[in-house]
C-alpha positions, 0 to 999 in steps of 0.5 A, a space after each residue: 534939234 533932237 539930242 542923241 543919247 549919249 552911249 556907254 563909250 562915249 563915256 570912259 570914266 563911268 559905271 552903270 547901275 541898272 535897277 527896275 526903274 532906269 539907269 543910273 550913272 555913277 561916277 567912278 575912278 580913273 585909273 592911275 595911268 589915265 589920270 597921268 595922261 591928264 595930268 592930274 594928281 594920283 587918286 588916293 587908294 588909302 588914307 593911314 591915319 597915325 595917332 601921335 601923342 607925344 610920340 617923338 621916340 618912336 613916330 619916325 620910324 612908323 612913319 617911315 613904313 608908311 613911306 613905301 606906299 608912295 603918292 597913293 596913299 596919303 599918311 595923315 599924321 595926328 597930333 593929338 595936343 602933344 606937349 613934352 616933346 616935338 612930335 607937332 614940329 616932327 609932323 610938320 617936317 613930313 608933310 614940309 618933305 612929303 607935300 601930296 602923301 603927308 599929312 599934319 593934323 594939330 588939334 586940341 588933346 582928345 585922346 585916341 578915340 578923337 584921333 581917329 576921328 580927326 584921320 577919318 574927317 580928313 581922309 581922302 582916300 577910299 580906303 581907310 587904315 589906322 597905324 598907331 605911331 609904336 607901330 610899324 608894317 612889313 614893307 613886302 606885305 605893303 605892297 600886297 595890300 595896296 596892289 589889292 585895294 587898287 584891283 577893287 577901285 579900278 575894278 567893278 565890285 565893292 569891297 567892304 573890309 580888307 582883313 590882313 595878318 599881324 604880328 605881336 612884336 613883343 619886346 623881349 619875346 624870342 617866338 613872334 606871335 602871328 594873328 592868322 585867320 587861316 581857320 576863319 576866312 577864305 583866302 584870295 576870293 572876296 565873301 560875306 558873313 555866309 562864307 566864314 568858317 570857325 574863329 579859334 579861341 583868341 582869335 578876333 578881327 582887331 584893328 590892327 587886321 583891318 582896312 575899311 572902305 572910307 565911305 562905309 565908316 562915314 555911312 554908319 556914322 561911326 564916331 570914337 567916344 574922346 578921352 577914352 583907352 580901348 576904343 580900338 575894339 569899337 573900331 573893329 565892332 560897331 561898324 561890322 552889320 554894315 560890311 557886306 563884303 571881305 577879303 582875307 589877304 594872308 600876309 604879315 602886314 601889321 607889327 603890333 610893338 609890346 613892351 613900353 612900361 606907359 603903354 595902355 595894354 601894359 597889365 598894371 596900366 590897365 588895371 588902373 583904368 578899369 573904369 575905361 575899360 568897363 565903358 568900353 564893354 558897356 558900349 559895345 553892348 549898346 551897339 550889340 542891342 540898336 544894331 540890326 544884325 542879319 547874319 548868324 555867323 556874324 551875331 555868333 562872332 559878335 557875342 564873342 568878342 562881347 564874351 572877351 571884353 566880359 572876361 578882360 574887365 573881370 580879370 582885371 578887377 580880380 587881379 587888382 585884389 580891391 573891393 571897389 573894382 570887384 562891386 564895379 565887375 558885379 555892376 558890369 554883369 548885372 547890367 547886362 543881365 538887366 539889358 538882355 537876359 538872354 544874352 547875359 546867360 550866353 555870356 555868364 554860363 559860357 566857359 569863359 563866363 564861368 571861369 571868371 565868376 568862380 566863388 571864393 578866394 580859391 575861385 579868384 585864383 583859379 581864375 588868375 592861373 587860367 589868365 596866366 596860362 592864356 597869356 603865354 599861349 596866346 603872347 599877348 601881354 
């Protein structure tokens, strides 16, 4: 008997690829009102990963945010070895009340870095999305964000990375600061690195902005360092050669808490873990230096950010006052001078580099009054 070609209507659920050699059939998602018809279970749009450790206090209400998002997204609530108080059992309770969209994922203490890790292993959605457990987001925006990421998975074109505002709930602070990127992006249309404009100073792509394709992550086989503050900048670098595709959606979705006095950007604390913040930097460099970067705008953006993760570690070693963490900053620029001379000269003798390499004890100061005025500009803390 001879076999008839299966046709394209026969096939409702499937997508065609042409390339110069045949076609090829990829499977793709079945919209939510068809996998109702079937019964089956939603797809998950997003999967949100909640770092919690020792969280109790303030987890519940960031969980709660979350809440609105319903049966397509899938909230995966990590308890990175929590001891001193019941955020293990709180986990437990949310995915006890929540069976299908909670989520609770106990593992030994790795730090935040292991958290993400363990919320990316687990996701099951095709997007992914990290809320620390002091944070929250805006339920209206919400719901621009996930209206959007389902027009792309029931839709034909891939997107890479949803890129959102955010706001800095800065305890204490009557004038919230927005994180916009009305000078950077375009609005409402998808785009490539080509597309992209002018970033402000103090403007950088931060991860409370970002939402990744979950397969992208899994691809470039990203992975945090464990034990380690600050990686949360590797989470919006390492991975950017490989995003091909954006989109700028301009709502006020991510509210970023400041103010506890234990948390990791709380100046003295991060003064006391400068080491952590110098392997970061030294991270991100290696990744700089392996990674295949095609695009000028996106190298240009890149090496910015390398410029203010120079200028964090070395304002942080001339505000402890020690000599130690001053030879630890010296180490830091020589090693990139050692790494790649050219680079090194973009980041030492741009503005920023300058003003943080001033000589002498006058030069330290006018370091440390040009940090203070940026801070009351930019609101951070």
């Amino acid at each position: 008997l001879r076999m008839r070609k299966p046709r394209l209507k026969d096939m409702p659920f499937r997508l065609r690829l042409r390339n110069t050699q045949n076609i090829q059939i990829w499977n793709v998602p079945e919209t939510a009102e068809e996998q109702k018809r079937a019964g089956r279970k939603k797809m998950k749009i997003l999967s949100i990963a909640v770092p919690c450790y020792n969280s109790e206090a303030y987890m519940e209400k960031c969980i709660d945010s979350l809440l609105v998002g319903g049966e397509e997204v899938e909230i995966l609530i990590v308890d990175d070895g929590s001891t001193k108080d019941r955020t293990p059992e709180i986990a437990d309770e949310y995915e006890k009340n929540y069976p299908g969209i909670c989520r609770a994922i106990h593992q030994e203490n790795g730090g935040h870095g292991e958290a993400v890790n363990a919320g990316l292993r687990n996701a099951q959605g095709i997007y992914y999305k990290v809320v620390d457990s002091d944070d929250w987001v805006d339920e209206n925006a919400y719901k621009e964000v996930l209206a959007t990421l389902r027009r792309f998975v029931y839709g034909n074109q891939t997107l890479d990375m949803l890129i959102c505002n955010f706001v800095y709930e800065k305890q204490g602070a009557k004038h919230k600061k927005v994180m916009n990127y009305h000078t950077a992006f375009p609005r409402d249309k998808v785009f490539t690195w080509k597309d992209v404009k002018v970033f402000m100073l103090g403007q950088y792509i931060l991860m409370h902005s970002v939402i990744y394709r979950t397969e992208l992550l899994r691809q470039c086989n990203f992975e945090l360092p464990k034990h380690t503050f600050y990686v949360d900048n590797i989470f919006v670098f390492q991975p950017l050669p490989y995003v091909k595709t954006m989109y700028y959606l301009d709502v006020n979705f991510y509210r970023y808490f400041i103010g506890r006095t234990d948390q990791s950007v709380n100046e003295t604390v991060m003064i006391g873990r400068i080491d952590q913040q110098i392997r970061v930097t030294k991270l991100m460099l290696d990744y700089y230096e392996n990674s295949r970067i095609t695009s000028h705008k996106l190298r240009h953006y890149m090496v910015r950010y390398l410029e203010i993760m120079m200028v964090i570690c070395s304002i942080l070693a001339i505000k402890s006052g020690t000599d130690e963490n001053m030879a630890k900053k010296k180490e830091l620029w020589e090693s990139v001078k050692k790494k790649d001379v050219f680079l090194y000269m973009r980041l030492r003798y741009g503005f920023l580099g300058q003003s943080m390499n001033l000589p002498g004890k006058s030069g330290r100061q006018v370091s440390i009054a040009g940090y203070k005025i940026s801070q009351k500009f930019f609101g951070f803390n």
